[in-house]
ROLUMMAR-228451 format. One record per residue: chain; x, y, z of N, C-alpha, C in turn. Coordinates in pm, 1 decimal. Example, Ala and Ser with C-alpha at 12.3 -4.5 7.8 and 13.67 -1.06 7.14 Angstrom:
BEGIN
r c = A, neast = 1319.0, nnorth = -569.0, nup = 780.0, caeast = 1230.0, canorth = -450.0, caup = 780.0, ceast = 1320.0, cnorth = -330.0, cup = 780.0
r c = A, neast = 1285.0, nnorth = -225.0, nup = 708.0, caeast = 1367.0, canorth = -106.0, caup = 714.0, ceast = 1290.0, cnorth = 3.0, cup = 787.0
END
This chain:
BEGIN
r c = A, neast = 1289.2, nnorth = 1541.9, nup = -2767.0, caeast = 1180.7, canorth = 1459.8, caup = -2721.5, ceast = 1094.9, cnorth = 1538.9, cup = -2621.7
r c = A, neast = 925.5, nnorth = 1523.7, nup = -2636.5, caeast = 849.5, canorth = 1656.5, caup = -2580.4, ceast = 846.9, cnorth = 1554.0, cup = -2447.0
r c = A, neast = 828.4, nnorth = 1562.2, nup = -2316.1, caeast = 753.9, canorth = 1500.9, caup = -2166.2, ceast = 686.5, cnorth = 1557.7, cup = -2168.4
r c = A, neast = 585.3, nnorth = 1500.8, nup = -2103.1, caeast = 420.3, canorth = 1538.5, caup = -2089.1, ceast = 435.7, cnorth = 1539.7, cup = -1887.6
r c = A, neast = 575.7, nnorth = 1557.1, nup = -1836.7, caeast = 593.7, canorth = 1548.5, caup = -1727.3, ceast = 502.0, cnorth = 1710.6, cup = -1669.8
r c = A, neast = 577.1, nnorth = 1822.6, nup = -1744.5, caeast = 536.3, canorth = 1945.8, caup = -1675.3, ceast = 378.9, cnorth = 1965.0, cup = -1654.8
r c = A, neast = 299.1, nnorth = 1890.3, nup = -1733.2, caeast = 168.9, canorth = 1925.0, caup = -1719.9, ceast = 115.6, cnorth = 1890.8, cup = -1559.3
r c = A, neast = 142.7, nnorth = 1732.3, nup = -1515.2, caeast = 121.4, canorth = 1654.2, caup = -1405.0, ceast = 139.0, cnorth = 1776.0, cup = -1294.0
r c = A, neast = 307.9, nnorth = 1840.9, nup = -1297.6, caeast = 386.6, canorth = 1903.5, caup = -1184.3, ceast = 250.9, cnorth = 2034.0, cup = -1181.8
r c = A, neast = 247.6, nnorth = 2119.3, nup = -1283.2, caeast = 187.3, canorth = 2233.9, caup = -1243.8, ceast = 48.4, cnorth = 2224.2, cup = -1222.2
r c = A, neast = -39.9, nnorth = 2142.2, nup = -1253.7, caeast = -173.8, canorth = 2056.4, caup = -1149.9, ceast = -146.2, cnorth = 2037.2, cup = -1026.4
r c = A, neast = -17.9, nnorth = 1967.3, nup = -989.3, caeast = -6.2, canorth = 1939.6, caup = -832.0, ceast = 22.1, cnorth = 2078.6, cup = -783.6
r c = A, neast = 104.2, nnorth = 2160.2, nup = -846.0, caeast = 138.7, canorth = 2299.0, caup = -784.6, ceast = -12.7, cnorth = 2362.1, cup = -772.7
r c = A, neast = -117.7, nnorth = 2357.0, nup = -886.3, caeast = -253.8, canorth = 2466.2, caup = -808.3, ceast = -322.3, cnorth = 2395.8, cup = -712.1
r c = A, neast = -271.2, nnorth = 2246.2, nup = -744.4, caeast = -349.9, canorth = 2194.8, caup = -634.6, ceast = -307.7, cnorth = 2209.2, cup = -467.1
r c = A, neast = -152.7, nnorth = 2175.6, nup = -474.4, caeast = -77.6, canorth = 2217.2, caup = -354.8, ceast = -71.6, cnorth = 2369.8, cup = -264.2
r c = A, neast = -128.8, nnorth = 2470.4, nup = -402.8, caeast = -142.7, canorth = 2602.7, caup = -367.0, ceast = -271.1, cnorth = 2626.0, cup = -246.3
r c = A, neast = -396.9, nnorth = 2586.8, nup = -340.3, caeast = -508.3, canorth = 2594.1, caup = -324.8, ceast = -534.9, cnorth = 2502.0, cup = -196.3
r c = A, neast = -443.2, nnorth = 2425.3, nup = -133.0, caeast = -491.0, canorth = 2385.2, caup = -0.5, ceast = -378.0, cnorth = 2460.7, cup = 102.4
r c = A, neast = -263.5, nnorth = 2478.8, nup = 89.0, caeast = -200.2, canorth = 2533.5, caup = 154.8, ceast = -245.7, cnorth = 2696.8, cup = 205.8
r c = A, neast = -280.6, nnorth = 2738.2, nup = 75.3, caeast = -192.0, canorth = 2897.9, caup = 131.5, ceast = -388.4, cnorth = 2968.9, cup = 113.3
r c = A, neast = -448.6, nnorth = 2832.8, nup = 215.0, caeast = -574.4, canorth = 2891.8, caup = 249.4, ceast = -549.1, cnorth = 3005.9, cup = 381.8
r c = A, neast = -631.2, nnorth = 3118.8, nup = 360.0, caeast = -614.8, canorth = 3211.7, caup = 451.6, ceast = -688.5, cnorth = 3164.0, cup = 583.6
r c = A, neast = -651.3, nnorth = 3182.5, nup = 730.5, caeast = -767.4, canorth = 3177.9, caup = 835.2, ceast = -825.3, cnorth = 3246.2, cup = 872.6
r c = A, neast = -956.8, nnorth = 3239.6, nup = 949.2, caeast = -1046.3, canorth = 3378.0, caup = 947.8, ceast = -1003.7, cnorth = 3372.5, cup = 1074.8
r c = A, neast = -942.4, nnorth = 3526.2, nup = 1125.5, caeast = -932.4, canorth = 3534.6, caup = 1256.9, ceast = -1017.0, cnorth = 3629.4, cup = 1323.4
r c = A, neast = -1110.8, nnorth = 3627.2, nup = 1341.0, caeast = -1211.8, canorth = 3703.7, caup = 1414.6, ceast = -1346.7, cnorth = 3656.1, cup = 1469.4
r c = A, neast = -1403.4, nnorth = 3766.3, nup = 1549.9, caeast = -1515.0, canorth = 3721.4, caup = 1651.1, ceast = -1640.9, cnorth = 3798.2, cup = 1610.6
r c = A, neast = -1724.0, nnorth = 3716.5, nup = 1675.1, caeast = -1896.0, canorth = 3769.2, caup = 1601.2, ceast = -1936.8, cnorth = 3785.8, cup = 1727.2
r c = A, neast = -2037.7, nnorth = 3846.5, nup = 1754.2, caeast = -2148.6, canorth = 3862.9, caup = 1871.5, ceast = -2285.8, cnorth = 3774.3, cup = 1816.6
r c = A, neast = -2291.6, nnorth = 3728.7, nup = 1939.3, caeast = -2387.2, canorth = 3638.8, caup = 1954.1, ceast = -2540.6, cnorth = 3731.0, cup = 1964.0
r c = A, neast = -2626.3, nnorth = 3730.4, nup = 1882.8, caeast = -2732.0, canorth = 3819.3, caup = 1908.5, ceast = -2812.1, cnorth = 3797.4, cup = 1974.1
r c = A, neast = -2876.9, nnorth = 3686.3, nup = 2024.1, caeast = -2940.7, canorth = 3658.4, caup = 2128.4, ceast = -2877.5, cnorth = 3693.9, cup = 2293.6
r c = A, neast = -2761.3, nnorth = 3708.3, nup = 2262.8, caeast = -2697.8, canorth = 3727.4, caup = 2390.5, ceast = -2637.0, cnorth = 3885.4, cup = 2407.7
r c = A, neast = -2611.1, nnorth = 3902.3, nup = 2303.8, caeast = -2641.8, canorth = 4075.0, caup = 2276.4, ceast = -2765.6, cnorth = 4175.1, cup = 2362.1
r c = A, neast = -2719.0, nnorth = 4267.4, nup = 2444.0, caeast = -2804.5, canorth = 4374.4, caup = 2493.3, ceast = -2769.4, cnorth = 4503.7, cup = 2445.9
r c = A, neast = -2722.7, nnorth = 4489.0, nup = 2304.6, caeast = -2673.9, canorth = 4662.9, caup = 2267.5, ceast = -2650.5, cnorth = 4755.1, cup = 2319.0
r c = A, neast = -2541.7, nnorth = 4737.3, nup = 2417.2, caeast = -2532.3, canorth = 4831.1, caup = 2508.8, ceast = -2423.1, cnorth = 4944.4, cup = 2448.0
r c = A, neast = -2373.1, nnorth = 4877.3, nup = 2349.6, caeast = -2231.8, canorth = 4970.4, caup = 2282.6, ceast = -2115.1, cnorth = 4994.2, cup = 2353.8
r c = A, neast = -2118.6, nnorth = 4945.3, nup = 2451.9, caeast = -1944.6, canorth = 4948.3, caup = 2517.9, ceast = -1868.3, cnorth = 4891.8, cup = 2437.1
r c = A, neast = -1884.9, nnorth = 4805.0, nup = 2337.8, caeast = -1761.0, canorth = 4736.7, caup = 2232.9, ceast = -1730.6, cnorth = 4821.8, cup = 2157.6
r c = A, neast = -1799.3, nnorth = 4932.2, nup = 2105.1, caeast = -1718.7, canorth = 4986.3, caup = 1976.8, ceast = -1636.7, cnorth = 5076.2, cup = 2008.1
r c = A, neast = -1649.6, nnorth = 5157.9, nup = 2131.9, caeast = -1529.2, canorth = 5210.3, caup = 2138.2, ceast = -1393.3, cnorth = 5180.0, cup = 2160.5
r c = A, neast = -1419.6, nnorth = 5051.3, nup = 2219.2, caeast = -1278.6, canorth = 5007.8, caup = 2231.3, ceast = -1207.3, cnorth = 4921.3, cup = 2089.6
r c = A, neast = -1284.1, nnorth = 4903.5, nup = 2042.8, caeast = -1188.7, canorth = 4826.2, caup = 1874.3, ceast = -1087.9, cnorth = 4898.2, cup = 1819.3
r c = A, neast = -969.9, nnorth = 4840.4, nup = 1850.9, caeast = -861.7, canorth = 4926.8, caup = 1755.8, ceast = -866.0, cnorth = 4902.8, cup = 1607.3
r c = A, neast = -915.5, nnorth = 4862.8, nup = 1526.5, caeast = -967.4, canorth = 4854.1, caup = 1426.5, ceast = -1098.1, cnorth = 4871.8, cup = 1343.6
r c = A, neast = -1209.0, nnorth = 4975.6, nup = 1480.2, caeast = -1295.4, canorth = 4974.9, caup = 1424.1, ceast = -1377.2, cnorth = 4905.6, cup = 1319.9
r c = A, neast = -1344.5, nnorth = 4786.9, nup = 1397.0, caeast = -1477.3, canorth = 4673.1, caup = 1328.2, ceast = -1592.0, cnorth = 4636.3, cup = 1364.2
r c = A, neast = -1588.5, nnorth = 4677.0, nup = 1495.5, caeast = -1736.3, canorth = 4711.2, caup = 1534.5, ceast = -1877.7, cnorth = 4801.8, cup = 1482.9
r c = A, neast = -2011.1, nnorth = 4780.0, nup = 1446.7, caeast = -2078.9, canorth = 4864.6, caup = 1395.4, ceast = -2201.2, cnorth = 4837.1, cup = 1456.0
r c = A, neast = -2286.0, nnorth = 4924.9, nup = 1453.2, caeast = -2442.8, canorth = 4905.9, caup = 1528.4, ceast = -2504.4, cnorth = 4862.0, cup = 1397.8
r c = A, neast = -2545.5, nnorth = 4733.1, nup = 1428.4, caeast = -2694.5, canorth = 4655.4, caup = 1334.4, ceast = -2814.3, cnorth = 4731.6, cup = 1342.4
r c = A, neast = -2916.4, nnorth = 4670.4, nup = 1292.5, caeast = -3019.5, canorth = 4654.5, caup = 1284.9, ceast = -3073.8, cnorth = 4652.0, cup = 1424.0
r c = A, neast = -3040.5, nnorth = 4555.3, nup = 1494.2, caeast = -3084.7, canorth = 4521.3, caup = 1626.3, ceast = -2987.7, cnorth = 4503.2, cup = 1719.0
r c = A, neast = -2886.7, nnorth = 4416.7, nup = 1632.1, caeast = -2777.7, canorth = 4433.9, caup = 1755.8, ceast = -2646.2, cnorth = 4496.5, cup = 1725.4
r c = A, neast = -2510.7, nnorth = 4494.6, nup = 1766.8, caeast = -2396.5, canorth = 4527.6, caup = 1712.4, ceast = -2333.3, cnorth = 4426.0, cup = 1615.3
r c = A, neast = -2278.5, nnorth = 4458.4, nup = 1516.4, caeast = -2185.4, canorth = 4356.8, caup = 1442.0, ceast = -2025.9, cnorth = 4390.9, cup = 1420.7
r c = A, neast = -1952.3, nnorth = 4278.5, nup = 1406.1, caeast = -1835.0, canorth = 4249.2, caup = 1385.9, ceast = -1777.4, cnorth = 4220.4, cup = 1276.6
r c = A, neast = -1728.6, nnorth = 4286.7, nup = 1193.2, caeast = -1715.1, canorth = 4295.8, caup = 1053.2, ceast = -1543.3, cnorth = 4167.1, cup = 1045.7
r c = A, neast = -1569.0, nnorth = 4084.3, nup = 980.8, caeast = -1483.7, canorth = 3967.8, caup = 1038.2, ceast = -1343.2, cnorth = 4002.4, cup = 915.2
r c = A, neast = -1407.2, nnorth = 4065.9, nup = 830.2, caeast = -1330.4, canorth = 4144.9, caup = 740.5, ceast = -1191.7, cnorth = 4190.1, cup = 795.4
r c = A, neast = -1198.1, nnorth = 4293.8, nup = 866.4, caeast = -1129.3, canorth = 4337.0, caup = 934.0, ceast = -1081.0, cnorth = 4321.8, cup = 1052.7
r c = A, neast = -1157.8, nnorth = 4242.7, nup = 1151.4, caeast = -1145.5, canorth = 4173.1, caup = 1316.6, ceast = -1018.0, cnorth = 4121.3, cup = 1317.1
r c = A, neast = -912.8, nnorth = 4153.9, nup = 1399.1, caeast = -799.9, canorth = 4110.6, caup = 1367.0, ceast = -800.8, cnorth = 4034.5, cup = 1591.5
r c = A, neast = -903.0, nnorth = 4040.2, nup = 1636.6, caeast = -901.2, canorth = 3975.7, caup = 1795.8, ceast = -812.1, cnorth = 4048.3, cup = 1863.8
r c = A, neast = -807.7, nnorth = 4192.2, nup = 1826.6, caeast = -681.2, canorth = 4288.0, caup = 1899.2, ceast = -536.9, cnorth = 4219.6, cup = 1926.4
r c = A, neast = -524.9, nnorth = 4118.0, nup = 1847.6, caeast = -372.1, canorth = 4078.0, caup = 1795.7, ceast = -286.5, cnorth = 4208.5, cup = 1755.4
r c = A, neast = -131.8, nnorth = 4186.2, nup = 1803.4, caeast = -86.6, canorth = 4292.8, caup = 1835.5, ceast = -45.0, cnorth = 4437.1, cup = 1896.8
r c = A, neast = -212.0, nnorth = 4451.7, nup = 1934.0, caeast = -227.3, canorth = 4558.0, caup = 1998.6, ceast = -261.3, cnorth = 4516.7, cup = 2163.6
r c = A, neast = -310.9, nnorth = 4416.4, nup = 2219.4, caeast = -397.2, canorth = 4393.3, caup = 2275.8, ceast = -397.8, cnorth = 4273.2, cup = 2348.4
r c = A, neast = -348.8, nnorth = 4175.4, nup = 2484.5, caeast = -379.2, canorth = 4078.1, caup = 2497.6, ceast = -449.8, cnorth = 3977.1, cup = 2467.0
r c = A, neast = -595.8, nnorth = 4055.6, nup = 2515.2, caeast = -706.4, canorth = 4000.4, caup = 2521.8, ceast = -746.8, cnorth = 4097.4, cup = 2437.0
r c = A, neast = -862.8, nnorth = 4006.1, nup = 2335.3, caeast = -939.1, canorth = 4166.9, caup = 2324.1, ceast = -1064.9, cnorth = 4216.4, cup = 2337.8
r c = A, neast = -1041.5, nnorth = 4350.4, nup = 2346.3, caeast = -1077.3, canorth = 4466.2, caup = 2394.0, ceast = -1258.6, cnorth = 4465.8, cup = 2420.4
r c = A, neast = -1287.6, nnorth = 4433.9, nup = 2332.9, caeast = -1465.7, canorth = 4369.2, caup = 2309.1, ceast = -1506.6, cnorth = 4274.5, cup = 2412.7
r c = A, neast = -1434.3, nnorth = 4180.1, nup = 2427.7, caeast = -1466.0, canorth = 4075.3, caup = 2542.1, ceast = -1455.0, cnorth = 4117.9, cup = 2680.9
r c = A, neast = -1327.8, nnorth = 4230.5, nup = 2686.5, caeast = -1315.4, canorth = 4289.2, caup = 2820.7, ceast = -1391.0, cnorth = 4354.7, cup = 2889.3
r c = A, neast = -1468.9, nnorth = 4435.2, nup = 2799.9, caeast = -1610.6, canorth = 4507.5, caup = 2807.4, ceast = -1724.6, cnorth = 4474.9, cup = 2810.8
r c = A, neast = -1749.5, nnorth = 4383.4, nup = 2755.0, caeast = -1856.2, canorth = 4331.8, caup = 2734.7, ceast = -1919.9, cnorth = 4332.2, cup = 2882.8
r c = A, neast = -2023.0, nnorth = 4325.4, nup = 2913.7, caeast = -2102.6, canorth = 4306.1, caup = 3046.2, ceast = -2173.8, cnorth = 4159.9, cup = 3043.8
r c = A, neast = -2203.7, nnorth = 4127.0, nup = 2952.1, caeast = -2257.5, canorth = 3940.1, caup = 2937.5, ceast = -2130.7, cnorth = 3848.0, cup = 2883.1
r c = A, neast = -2146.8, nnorth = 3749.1, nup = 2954.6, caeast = -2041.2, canorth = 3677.1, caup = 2932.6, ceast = -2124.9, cnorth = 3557.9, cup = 2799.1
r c = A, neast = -1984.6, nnorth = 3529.8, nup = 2742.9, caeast = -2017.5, canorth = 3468.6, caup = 2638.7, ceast = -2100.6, cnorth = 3484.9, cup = 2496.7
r c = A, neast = -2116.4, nnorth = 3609.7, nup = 2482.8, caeast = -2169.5, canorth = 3683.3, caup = 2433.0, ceast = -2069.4, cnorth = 3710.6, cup = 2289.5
r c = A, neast = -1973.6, nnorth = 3756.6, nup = 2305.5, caeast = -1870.9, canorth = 3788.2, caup = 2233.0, ceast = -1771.3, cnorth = 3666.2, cup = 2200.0
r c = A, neast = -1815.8, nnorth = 3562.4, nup = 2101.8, caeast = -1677.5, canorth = 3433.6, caup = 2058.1, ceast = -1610.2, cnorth = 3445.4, cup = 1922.0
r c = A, neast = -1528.2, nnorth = 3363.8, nup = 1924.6, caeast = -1442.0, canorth = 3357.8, caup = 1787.1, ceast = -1544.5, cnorth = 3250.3, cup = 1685.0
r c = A, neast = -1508.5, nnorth = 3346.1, nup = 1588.7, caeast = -1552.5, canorth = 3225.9, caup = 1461.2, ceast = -1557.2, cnorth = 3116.7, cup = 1455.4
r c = A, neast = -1630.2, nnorth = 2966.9, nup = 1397.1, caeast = -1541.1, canorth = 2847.0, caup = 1401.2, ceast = -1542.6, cnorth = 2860.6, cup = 1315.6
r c = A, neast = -1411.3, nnorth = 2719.5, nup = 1319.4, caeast = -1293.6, canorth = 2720.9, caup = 1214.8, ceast = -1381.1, cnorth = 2644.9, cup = 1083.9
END
């Protein structure tokens, strides 16, 4: 006798996949208006995700890991000379 059970289960499984094992973006952007390109951030990125724009610096979110692991705080914000300038993504 065929069940038409397995079809139901493996729908809920892509569906159960596809909300669970969403990735989070963990990284920070510079604010460009608040940006003075001064370049003190890129040397300190241990991941070199920092890059000079157009106009201002960017944060390649790709790779921005918020000096997790390496780093208390990180390293970009510590430097920075304007406050608030440097935030995390929202979620």
């Amino acid at each position: 006798m065929t069940s038409n059970r397995s079809r139901p289960r493996r729908k809920f499984r892509r569906l159960f996949k596809r909300n669970v094992y969403k990735e989070a973006v963990m990284a920070l952007y510079i604010v460009a208006d608040e940006c003075i390109s001064c370049g003190d951030c890129e040397p300190v990125c241990p991941t070199n995700s920092i890059t000079e724009g157009k106009i201002v610096f960017e944060i390649d979110k790709k790779t921005c890991t918020e000096c997790e692991g390496d780093f208390d705080k990180p390293q970009c914000v510590r430097v920075c000379p304007v406050d608030n300038c440097i935030l995390p993504l929202p979620a």
